[in-house]
N, C-alpha and C positions, 0 to 999 in steps of 0.2 A: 524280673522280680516285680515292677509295675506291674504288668498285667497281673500276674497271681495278687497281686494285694490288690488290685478292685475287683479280680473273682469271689476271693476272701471275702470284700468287705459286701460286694452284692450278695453272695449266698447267706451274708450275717442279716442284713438289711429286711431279704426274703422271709428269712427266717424270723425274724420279730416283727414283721409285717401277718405273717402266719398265725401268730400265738398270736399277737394285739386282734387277729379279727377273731380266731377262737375263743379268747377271752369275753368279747364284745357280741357274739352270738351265746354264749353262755351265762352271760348279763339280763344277754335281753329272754334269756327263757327263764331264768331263775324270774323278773319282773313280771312275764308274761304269765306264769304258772301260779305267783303272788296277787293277782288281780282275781285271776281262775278260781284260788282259794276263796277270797272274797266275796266273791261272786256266789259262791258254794253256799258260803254263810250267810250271805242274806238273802239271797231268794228263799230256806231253810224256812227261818223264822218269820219275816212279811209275811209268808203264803200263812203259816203258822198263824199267826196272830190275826189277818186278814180272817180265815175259813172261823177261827173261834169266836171273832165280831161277830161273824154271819149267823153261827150255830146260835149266840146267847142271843141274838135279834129274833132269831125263829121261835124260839123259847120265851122270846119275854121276860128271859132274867140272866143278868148277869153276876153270878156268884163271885165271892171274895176267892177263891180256888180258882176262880177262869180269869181273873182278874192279877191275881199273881202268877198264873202261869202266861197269860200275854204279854207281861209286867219283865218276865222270866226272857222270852221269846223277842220283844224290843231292849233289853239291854245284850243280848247274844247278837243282835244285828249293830249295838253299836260298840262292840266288839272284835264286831270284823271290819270296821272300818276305822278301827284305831291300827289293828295290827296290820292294815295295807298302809297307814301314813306311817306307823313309827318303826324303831330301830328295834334292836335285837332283844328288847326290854320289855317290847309289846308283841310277840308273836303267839301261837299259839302257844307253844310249850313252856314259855316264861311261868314260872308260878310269880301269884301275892298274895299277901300276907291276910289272913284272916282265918277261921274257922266256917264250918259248914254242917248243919244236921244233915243228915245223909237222908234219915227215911223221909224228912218234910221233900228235900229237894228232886227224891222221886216222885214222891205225889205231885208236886207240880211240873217236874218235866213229863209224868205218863199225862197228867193233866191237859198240857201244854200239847200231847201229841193227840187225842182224842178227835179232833175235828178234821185232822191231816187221816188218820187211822177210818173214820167215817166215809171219808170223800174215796179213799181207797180199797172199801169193802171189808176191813181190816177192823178183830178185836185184837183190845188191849188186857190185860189181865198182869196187875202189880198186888206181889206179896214181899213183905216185909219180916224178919226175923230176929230177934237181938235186942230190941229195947233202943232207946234213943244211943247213937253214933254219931262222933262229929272226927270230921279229917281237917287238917287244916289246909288251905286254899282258899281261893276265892269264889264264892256261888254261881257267879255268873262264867268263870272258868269250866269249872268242874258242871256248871249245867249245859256249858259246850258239850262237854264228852261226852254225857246220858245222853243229849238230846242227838249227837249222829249218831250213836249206836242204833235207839227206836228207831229214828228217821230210816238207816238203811235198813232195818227190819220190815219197816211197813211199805215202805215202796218197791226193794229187792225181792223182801222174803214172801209178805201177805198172811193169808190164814190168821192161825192166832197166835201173837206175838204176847210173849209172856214176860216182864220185867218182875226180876227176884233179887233181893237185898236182903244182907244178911251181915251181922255184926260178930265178932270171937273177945272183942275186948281190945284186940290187938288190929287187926286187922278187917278192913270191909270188902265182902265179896258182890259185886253186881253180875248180872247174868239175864244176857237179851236173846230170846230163844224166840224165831218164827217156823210159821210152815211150808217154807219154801223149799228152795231144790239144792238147798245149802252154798255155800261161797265158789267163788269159780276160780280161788287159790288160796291157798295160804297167806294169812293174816299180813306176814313179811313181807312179802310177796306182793301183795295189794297196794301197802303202804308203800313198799319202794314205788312202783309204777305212779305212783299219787303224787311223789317228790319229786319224780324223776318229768312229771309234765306228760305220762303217758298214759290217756284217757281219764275220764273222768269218775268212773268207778273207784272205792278207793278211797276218795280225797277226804271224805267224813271220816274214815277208818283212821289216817293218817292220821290228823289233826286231834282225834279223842287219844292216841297213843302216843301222840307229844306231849299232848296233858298230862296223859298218863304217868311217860315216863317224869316228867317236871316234877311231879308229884311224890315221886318217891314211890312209885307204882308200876302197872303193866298192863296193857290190853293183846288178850290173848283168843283165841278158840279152842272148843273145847270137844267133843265128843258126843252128839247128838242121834238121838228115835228119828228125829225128823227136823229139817231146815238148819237154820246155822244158828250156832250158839256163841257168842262173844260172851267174854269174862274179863271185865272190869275190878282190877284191885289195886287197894289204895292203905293204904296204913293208916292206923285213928290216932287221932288226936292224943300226946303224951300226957297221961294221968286217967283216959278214959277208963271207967270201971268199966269191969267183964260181966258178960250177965250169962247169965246161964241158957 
């Protein structure tokens, strides 16, 4: 009876020996993949705001439009280093609290991508539909998710990346179409592999559909002529009028 009770109690022992290191390898890749994320989001925007220094240097002028999109581009970076310090409150998908015009905040993320779209041989072309649309969140949130969307457009897709916004009163539809070779999976698909710490593809897709979802929204794909089309929708703001 001794001996079976310290077979018992070693096999118990082994056995929470097991789980405690699988737990503590599952720690350290949820951490590791946290850093990754991070990592994602500011090399993103630096390089971003960096090439748009350069561009208004070369030009001799810096516009209030490059200036609000670098403006756009430095508070995205220090967004990603809030959500690698803090708790559950600060990560991507957290929403807060504020309102957001939709069509300004294109113009400044296609803005924002112009110099990154330049270096990469890449047009940008933003149309807008609806009249003024506000969703509520926060700008620099919600200019997270437009700006991975273009981002993997113009480095994945190339050609010419077309950004389309469009308001019903109710609802805001965005739509990032390039001329690439289309996605190498399903949207789901991408973003699991992104969470899951399984390559690097992906992880902008993920992070714009935690938004998304935070939001009371969805990032999806859609059915394309040519290259990949992501579709961004978001619900407006209660009390927006509907325009025609």
């Amino acid at each position: 009876m001794i001996g079976a009770a310290f077979a018992g109690a070693g096999w118990l022992a082994a056995g929470l020996a097991f789980l405690f290191g699988l737990t503590m390898r599952r720690s350290q890749a949820a951490r590791m993949e946290a850093v990754a994320r991070a990592c994602h989001e500011l090399r993103g925007p630096i390089t971003a705001a960096r090439l748009g220094l350069q561009l208004g240097a070369r030009n001799a002028e810096l516009s209030a439009a490059r200036l609000r999109a670098i403006d756009l581009e430095l508070g995205r970076a220090a967004l990603a280093l809030d959500d690698l310090g803090g708790g559950p409150e600060r990560t991507p998908g957290a929403p807060m609290d504020g309102e957001c015009e939709v069509g300004e905040l294109l113009a400044d993320a296609v803005e924002a991508s112009r110099a990154s779209a330049s270096h990469h041989d890449v047009e940008i072309e933003l149309t807008w539909t609806g009249g003024r649309s506000l969703v509520c969140g926060n700008r620099l949130r919600l200019g997270q998710a437009v700006r991975n969307l273009i981002a993997n457009a113009v480095e994945h897709g190339g050609g010419m990346v077309e950004v389309r916004g469009r308001s019903d009163g109710s609802a805001v539809r965005i739509e990032v179409t390039d001329g690439g070779a289309g996605l190498p999976a399903p949207v789901p698909e991408l973003t699991r592999r992104a969470r899951a710490g399984r390559g690097s593809r992906g992880r902008g897709l993920a992070i714009a559909a935690a938004i998304a979802a935070a939001h009371g929204g969805r990032l999806a794909s859609a059915p394309s002529e040519r290259g990949a089309r992501l579709v961004l929708e978001l619900p407006a703001a209660v009390g927006e009028p509907r325009h025609a």
